[in-house]
C-alpha positions in Angstrom: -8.9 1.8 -46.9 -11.0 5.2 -46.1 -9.2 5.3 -43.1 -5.3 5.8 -44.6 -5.4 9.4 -44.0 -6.8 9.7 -40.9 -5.2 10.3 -37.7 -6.8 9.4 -34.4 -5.7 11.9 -31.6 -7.6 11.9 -28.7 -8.0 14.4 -26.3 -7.3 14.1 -23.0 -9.7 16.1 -20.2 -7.8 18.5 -18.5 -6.1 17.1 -14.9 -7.9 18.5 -11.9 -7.0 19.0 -8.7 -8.1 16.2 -6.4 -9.4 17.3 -3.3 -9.8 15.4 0.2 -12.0 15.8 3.1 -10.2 16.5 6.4 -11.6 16.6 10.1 -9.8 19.2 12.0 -9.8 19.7 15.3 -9.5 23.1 17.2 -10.3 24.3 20.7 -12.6 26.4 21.2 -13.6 27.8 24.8 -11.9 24.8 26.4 -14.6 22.5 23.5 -13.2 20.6 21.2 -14.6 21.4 17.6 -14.1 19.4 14.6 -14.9 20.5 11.1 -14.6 19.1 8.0 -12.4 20.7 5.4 -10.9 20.3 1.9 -7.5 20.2 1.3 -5.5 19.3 -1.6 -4.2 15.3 -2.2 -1.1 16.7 -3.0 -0.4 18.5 0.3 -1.3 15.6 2.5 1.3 13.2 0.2 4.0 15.2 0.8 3.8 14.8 4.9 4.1 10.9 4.3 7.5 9.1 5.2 9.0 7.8 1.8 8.5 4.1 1.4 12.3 3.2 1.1 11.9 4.0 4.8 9.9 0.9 5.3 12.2 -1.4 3.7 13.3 -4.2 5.4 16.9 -3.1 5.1 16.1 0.8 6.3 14.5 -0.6 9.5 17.1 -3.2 10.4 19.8 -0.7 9.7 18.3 1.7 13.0 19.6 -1.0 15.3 15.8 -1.5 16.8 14.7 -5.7 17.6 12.2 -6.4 15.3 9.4 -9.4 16.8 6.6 -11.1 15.4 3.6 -10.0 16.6 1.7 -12.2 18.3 -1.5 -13.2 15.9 -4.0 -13.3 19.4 -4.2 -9.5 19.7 -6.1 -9.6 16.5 -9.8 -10.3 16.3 -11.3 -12.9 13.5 -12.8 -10.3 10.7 -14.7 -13.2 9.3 -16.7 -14.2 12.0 -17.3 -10.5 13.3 -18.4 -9.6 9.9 -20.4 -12.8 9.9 -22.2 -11.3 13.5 -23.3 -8.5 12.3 -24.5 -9.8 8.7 -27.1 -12.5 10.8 -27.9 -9.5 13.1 -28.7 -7.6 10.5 -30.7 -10.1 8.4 -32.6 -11.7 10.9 -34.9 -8.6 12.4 -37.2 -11.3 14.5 -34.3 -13.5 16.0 -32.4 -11.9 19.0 -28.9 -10.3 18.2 -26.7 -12.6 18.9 -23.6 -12.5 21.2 -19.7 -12.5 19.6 -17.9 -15.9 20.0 -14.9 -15.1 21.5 -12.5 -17.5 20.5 -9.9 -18.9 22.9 -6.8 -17.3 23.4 -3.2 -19.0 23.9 -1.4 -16.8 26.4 
């Protein structure tokens, strides 16, 4: 019952700007120079496409066909994941080869 008369109000810190790194590339004598630069979270937001644009609905209502894409083009993450986890635990054994897996075409 000490506690009737207390009010808890906690303070919040202070919001800060959160800033992200960049790689921007500029041309310099015919060179390509990149260099990495900070630029605020917010300003790189705002040049996304809205998400109702991705919709179902939004992209079947510009008229374009929409097809599956063909699961072959994509590479197995498990086992190339799996490659370079024995390649990297075994220093003695030779690094083995990636199975490439048979492709219906």
């Amino acid at each position: 019952m000490a506690f009737r008369n207390c009010s808890f109000n906690p303070s919040f810190p202070r919001s800060c700007k959160v800033m992200d790194d960049v790689v921007k590339t500029t041309i310099v004598d015919g060179v390509e120079v990149e260099t990495v630069v900070q630029v605020d979270a917010s300003e790189i937001a705002e040049t996304f496409p809205d998400v109702d644009d991705y919709k179902l609905s939004a992209l079947m209502a510009t008229g374009q066909p929409l097809n599956a894409v063909d699961p072959a083009i994509f590479s197995n993450p498990y086992s190339d994941a799996e490659n370079i986890l024995n390649a990297s635990l075994s220093a003695q054994e030779p690094v083995q080869e990636p199975v490439q897996e048979p492709t219906n075409v």
